[in-house]
C-alpha positions as CSV (number, residue, x, y, z in Angstrom):
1,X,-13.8,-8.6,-16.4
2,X,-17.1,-8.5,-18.1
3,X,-19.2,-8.9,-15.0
4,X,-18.6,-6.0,-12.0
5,X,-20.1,-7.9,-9.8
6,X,-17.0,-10.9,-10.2
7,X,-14.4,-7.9,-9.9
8,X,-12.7,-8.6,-6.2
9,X,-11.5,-5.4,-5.7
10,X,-9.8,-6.4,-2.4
11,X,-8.1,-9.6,-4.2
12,X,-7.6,-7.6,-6.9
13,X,-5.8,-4.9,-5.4
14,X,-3.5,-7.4,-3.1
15,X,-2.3,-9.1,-6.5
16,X,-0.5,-6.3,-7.3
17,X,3.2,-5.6,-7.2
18,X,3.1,-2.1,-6.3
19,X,0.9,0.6,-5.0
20,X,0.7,4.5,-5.3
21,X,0.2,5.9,-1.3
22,X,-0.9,9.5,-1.1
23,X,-0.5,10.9,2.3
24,X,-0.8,15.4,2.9
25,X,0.6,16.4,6.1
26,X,-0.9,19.6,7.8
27,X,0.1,21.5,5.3
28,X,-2.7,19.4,2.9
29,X,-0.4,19.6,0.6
30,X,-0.5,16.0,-1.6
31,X,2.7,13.5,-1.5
32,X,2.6,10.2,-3.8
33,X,4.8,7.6,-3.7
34,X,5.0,4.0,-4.9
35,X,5.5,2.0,-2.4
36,X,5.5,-2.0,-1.9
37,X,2.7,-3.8,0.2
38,X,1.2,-6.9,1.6
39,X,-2.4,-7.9,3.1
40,X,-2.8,-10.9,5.0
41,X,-3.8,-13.7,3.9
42,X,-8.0,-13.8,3.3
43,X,-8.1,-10.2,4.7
44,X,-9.2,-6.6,3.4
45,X,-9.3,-4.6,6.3
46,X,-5.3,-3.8,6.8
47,X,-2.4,-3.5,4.6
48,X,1.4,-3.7,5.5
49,X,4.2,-1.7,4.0
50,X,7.9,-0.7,4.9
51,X,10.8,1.6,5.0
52,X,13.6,-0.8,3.4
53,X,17.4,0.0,3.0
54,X,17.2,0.7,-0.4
55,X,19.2,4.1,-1.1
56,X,16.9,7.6,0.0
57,X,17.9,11.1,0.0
58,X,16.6,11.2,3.8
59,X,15.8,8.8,6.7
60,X,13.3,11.5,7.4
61,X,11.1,10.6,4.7
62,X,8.1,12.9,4.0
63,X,5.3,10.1,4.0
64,X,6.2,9.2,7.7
65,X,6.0,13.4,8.6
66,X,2.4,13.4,7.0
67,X,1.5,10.1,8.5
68,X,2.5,11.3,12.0
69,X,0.5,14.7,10.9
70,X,-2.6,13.5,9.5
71,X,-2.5,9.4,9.3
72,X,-5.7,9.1,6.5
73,X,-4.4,7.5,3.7
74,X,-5.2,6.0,-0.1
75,X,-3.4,3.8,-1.6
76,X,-4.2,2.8,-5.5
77,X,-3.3,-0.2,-7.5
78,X,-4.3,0.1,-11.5
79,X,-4.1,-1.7,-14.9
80,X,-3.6,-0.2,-18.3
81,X,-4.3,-1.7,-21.7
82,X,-4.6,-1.1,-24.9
83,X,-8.2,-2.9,-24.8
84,X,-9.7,-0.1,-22.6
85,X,-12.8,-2.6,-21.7
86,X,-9.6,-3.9,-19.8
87,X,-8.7,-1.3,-17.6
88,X,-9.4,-1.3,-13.9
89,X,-8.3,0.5,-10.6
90,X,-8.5,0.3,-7.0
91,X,-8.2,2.2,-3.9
92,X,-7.9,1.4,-0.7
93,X,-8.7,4.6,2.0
94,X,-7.9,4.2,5.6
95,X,-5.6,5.4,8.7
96,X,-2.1,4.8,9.0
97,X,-0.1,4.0,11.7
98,X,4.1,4.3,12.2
99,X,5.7,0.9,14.1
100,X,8.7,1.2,15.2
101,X,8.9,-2.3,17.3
102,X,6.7,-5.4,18.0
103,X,4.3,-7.6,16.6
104,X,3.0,-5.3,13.6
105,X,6.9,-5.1,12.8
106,X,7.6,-8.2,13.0
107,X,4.5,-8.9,11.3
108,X,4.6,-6.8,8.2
109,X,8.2,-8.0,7.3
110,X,7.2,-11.5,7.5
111,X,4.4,-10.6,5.1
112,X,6.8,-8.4,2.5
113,X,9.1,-11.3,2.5
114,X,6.7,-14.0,1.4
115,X,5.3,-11.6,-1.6
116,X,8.6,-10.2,-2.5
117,X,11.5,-12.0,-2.9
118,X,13.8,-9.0,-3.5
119,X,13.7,-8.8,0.3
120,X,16.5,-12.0,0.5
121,X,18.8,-9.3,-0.7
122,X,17.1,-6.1,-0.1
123,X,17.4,-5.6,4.1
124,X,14.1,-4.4,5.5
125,X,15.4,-2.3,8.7
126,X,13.1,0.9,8.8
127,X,9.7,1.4,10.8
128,X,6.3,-0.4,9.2
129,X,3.3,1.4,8.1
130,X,0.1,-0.4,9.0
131,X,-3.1,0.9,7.2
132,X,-6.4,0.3,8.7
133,X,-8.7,-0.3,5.9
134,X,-11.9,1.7,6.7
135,X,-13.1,1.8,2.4
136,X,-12.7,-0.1,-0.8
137,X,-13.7,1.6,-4.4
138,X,-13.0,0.2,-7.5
139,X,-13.8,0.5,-11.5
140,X,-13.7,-1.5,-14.3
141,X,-13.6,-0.7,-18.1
142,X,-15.3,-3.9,-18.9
């Protein structure tokens, strides 16, 4: 990606399989987790992820506390190489918000389940996390 202006950060960053989200509760004390995501289709201003039934030490999980504590968010997406004129990252900064029920539930599975096809086996059964995109920055090594 010789030519930063031909970097889609947005497009970019929705390619990717997974995503680090950093969340700090009141405490401000920083939590980072990978998690999984999904943006709609031809949109950059909110991003979908999940609690799944995958095995946890909790259902109490630390990123929902700081969400429900302080809900601004970043997310990043990168790529390594070798070829550093290669590398790139992306975050994504915004406000989160905790479903429990309706549409945005419904809707973020359905989205998670067209990009990830672990999720035929893999049962999705805890609350979505919407993020409301308010910033996009991005850098490329090339």
């Amino acid at each position: 990606m010789t030519d930063p202006g031909a970097f889609d950060a947005p497009g970019v960053f929705a390619e990717a399989p997974v995503a680090m989200l950093a969340t700090a509760g009141t405490d401000a004390v920083p939590h980072l987790v990978p998690v999984v995501f999904a943006l709609p289709a031809g949109r950059s201003d909110v991003l979908y992820t999940a609690v799944d039934a995958k095995p946890k030490s909790t259902q109490r999980l630390r990123r929902l506390r700081n969400i429900e504590e302080n809900p601004s968010v970043s997310l990043l997406v990168d790529h390594y190489d070798d070829d550093w004129s290669k590398l790139w990252w992306v975050r994504a900064d915004g406000v989160a918000s905790i479903h429990h029920s309706g549409v945005e539930m419904a809707t973020g599975y359905a989205l998670l389940r067209g990009k990830y096809p672990q999720y035929q086996r893999v049962e999705l059964d805890g609350p979505v996390v919407t993020v409301e995109i308010r910033r996009w920055s991005s850098w490329t090594g090339g």
